[in-house]
N, C-alpha and C positions, 0 to 999 in steps of 0.2 A: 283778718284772721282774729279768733277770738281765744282769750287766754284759756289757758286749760287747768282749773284746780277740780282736785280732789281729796280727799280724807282718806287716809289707808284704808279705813274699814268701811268705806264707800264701795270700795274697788273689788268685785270675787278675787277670790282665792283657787289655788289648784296646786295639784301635786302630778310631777311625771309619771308613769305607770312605771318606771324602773326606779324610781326613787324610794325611799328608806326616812320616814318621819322627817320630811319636809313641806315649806308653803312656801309658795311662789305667790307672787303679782305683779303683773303690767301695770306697772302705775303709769304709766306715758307709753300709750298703746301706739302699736307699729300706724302710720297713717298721720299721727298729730302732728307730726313734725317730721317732714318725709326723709328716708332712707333711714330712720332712728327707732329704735322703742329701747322703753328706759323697762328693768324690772327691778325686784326686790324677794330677795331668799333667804331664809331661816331655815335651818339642820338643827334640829337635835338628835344629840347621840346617843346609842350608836344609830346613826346616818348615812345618807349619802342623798348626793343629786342624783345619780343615773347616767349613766356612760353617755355623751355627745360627742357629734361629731358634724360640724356644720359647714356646708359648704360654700355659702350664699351669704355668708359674713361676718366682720371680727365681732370678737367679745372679747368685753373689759371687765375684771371684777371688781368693785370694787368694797374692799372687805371693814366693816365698821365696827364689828363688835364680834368680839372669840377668837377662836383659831381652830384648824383642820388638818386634813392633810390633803393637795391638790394634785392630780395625777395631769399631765399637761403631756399627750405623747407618751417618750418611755419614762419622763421623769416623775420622779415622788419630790415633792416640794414641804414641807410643816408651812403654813402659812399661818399669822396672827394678824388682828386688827392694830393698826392700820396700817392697809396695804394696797397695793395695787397689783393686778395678774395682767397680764394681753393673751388671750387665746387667738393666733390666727384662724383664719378659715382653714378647714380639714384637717383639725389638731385634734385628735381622741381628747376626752377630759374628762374627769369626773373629781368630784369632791366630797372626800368624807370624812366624818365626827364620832371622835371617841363617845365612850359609853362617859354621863356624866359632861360633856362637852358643848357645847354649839358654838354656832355660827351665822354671822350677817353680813347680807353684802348684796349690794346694788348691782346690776348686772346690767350692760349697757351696749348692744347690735346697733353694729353699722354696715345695714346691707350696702354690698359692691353697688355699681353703677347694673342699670337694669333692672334694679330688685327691690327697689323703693315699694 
C-alpha cells in the first residue's frame, strides 16, 4: 500500500445543494483506507450543513475551530471547539452558524460491514 498525502488545496472542494455557505472536502477519500473516508467542513454564518440522514454509516465530528449549533435527532446541541459529536446511522442532523460565526470540523464515516 502506498502512503497517502495531500495538501488541502490539492484536494476540490464542494458544497451540499442543501447547505447554506459551506466547503466540504474528502481529504481521505472513501476507498484509501477501506470501510473509512476522512472529511473536512467549514460554515460561515449565517450557515448550515444541510439536513442528513445516513443509513450505511456512523459519523463522528470532529469539531476544531468555532461553534454552532447541532441538531442530532430532536435535539438542539450549542457545540464549540474542541469537541467531539457521534452521529449514529439514521440520525437526522444538521449543523448550523450564527450570522458572524463559523465553524470547523473534521468529519469521519465508518461504513457498516458490506459498505466499504
Amino acid at each position: 500500500m502506498t502512503a497517502y498525502l495531500k495538501a488541502f488545496s490539492d484536494i476540490p472542494s464542494y458544497s451540499d445543494p442543501e447547505s447554506q455557505n459551506q466547503l466540504c472536502r474528502d481529504i481521505l477519500p472513501r476507498g484509501v483506507v477501506p470501510g473509512l473516508l476522512v472529511g473536512y467542513d467549514m460554515i460561515e454564518g449565517p450557515g448550515r450543513n444541510g439536513l442528513g440522514k445516513h443509513h450505511e454509516w456512523h459519523q463522528v465530528f470532529v469539531v476544531v475551530r468555532g461553534r454552532g449549533t447541532l441538531l442530532r435527532g430532536a435535539e438542539r446541541i450549542v457545540v464549540e471547539a474542541p469537541c467531539i459529536i457521534h452521529i449514529p446511522p439514521d440520525t437526522e442532523h444538521d449543523v448550523f452558524v450564527a450570522e458572524g460565526e463559523r465553524i470547523e470540523y473534521v468529519y469521519i464515516n465508518e461504513y457498516l460491514a458490506g459498505e466499504a
